[in-house]
C-alpha positions as CSV (number, residue, x, y, z in Angstrom):
1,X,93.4,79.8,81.3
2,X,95.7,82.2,83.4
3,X,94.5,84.9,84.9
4,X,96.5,87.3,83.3
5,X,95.3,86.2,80.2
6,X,92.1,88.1,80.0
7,X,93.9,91.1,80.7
8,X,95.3,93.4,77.6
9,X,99.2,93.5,78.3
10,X,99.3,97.2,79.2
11,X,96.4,96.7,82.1
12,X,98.7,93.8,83.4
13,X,101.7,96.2,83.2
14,X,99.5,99.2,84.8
15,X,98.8,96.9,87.7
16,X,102.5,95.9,87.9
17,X,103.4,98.8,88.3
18,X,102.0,99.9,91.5
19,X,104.4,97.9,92.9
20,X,102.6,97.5,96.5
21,X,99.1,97.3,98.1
22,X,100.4,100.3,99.1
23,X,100.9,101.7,95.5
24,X,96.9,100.2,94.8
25,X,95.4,102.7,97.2
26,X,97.1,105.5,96.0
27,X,95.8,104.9,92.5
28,X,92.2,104.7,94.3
29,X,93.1,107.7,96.1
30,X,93.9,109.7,92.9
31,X,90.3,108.5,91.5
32,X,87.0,110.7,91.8
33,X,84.1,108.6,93.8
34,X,81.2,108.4,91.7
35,X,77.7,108.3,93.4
36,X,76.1,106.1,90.3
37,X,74.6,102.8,90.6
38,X,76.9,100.8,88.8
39,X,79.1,97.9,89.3
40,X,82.3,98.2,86.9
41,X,84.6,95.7,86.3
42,X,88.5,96.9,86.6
43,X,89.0,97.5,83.2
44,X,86.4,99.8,83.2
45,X,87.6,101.6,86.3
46,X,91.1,101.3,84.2
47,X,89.8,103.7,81.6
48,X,87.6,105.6,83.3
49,X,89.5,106.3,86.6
50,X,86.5,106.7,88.9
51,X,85.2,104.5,91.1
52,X,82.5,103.7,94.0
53,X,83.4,101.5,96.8
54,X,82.3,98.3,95.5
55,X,84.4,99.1,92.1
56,X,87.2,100.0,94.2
57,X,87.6,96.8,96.0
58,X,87.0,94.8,93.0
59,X,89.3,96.8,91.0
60,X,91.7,96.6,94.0
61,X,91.0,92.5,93.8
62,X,92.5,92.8,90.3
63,X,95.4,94.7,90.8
64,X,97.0,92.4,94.0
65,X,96.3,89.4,92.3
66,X,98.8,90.9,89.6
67,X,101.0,91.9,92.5
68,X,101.1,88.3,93.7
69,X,97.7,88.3,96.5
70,X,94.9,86.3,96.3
71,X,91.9,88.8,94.5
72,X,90.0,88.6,97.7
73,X,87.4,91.2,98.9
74,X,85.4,91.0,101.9
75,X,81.8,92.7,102.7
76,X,80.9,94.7,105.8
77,X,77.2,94.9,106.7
78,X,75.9,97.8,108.1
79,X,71.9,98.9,109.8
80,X,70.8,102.6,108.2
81,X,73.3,102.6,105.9
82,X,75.0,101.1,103.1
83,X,77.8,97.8,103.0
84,X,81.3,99.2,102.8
85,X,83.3,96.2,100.4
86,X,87.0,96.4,101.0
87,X,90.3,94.3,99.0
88,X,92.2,92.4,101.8
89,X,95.1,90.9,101.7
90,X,97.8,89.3,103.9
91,X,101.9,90.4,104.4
92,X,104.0,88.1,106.8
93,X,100.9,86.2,108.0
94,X,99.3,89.4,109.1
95,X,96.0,91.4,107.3
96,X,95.4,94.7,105.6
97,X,92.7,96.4,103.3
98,X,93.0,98.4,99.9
99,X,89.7,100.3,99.8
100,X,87.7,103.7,98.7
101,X,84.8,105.4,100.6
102,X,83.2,108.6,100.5
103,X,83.8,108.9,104.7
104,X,87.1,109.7,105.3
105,X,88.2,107.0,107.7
106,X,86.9,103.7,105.7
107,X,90.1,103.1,103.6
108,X,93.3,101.6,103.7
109,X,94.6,99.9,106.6
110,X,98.0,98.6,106.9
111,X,99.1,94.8,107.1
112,X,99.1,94.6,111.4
113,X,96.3,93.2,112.0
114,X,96.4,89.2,113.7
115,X,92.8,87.8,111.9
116,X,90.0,89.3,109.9
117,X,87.8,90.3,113.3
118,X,90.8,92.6,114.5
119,X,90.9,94.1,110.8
120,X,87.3,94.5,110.4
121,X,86.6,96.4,114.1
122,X,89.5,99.0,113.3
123,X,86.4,100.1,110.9
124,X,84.0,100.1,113.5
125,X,84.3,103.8,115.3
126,X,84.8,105.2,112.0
127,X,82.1,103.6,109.9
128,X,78.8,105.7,110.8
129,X,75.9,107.2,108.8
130,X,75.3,110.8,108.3
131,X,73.8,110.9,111.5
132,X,76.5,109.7,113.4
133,X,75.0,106.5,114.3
134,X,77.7,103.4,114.5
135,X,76.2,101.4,112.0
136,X,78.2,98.8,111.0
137,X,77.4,94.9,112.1
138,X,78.6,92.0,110.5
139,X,81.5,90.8,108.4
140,X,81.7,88.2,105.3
141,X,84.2,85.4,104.9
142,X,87.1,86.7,102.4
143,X,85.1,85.9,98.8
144,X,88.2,85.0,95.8
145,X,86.7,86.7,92.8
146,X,88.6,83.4,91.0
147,X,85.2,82.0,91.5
148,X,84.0,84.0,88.8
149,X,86.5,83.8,86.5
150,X,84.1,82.2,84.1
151,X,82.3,85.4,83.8
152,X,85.0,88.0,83.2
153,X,85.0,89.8,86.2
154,X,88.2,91.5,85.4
155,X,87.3,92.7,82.1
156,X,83.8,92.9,81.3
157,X,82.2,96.0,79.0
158,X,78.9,95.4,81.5
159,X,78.2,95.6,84.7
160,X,79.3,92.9,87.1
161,X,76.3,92.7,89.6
162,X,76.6,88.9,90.1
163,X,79.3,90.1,92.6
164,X,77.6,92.0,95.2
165,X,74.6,89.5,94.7
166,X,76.9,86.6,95.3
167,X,78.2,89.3,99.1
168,X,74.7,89.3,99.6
169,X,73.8,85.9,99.9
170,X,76.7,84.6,101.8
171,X,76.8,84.5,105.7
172,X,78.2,87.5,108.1
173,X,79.4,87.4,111.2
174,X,77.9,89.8,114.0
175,X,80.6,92.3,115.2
176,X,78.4,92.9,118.5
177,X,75.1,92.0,119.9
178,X,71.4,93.0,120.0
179,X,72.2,94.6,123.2
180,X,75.1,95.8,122.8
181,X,74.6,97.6,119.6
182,X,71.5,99.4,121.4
183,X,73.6,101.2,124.1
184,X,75.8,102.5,121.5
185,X,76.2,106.4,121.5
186,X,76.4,108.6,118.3
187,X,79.9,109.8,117.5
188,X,80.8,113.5,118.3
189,X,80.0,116.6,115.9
190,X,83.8,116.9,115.5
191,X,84.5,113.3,114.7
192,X,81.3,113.3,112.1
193,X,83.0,116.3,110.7
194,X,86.5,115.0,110.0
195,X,84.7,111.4,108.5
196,X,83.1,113.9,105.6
197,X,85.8,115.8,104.9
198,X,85.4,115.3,100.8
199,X,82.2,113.4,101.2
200,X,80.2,113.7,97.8
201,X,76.0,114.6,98.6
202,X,73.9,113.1,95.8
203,X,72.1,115.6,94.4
């Protein structure tokens, strides 16, 4: 079975029509981030044009496999705090991220960087907890959501939980070490500030 084929015709022509990985994170950017504990496949994101993280990359997988990528999403690992789960995807040999977060500075990143390592640390001094602590850690391998094609990742009416189980079971690679990670300082007031410009609290 294609992989367009699980996909109504309109969704395929929705996706299509954002043209650009580019085009993707403006959709994501013109979503509300939802706080609940869910894990919606893309054609419920589609229709209900709200999204978490998570949903976001995987919705994001969707949409550049239509656009001609590989439906890749990668997991960063955080301490005291949560994973951040970005879509990545290569232009003229060189890798960039679709992705939504409720801090400010964990989205999109353009197609410069030379391997996954120099992709993933353009995160680092912007991924941080609402302390300000630098949390994040460790990086996953690129996952192709192919691998679950069986299931209906793209489409199902359920969650898709199997995903982020699968993300969590998979080896990561440390960013820094032990030591390292200990002599790290909190970022500024300021900097903490700008990261939660539009944050949403849960309640």
């Amino acid at each position: 079975m294609r992989h367009d084929d699980a996909l109504r015709p309109s969704e395929v022509r929705r996706f299509r029509a954002l043209r650009t990985p580019w085009g993707v994170q403006r959709m994501l950017d013109g979503m509300a981030y939802h706080l609940a504990d869910t894990a919606w496949s893309p054609r419920r994101v589609l229709t209900t044009q709200t999204a978490h993280c998570l949903e976001a990359a995987i919705f994001a997988a969707a949409a550049l496999e239509q656009l001609g990528h590989q439906p890749l999403i990668l997991d960063l690992e955080a301490v005291q705090d949560t994973d951040h789960v970005v879509a990545v995807f290569r232009a003229r040999g060189r890798w960039g991220a679709v992705a939504k977060s409720n801090f400010s500075g964990l989205c999109y990143r353009e197609p410069v960087y030379l391997s996954l390592r120099e992709l993933v640390m353009s995160y680092f001094d912007q991924y941080m907890n609402l302390r300000g602590d630098r949390t994040l850690r460790a990086f996953s391998r690129p996952v192709d959501l192919r691998r679950f094609d069986d299931r209906g990742w793209r489409t199902a009416a359920g969650d898709v939980w199997f995903i982020p189980e699968h993300l969590l079971e998979i080896p990561h690679t440390p960013v820094i070490s032990e030591g390292l990670a200990a002599r790290l300082h909190r970022v500024g007031a300021r900097c903490l500030k700008a990261a939660l410009v539009g944050h949403r609290y849960h309640r």
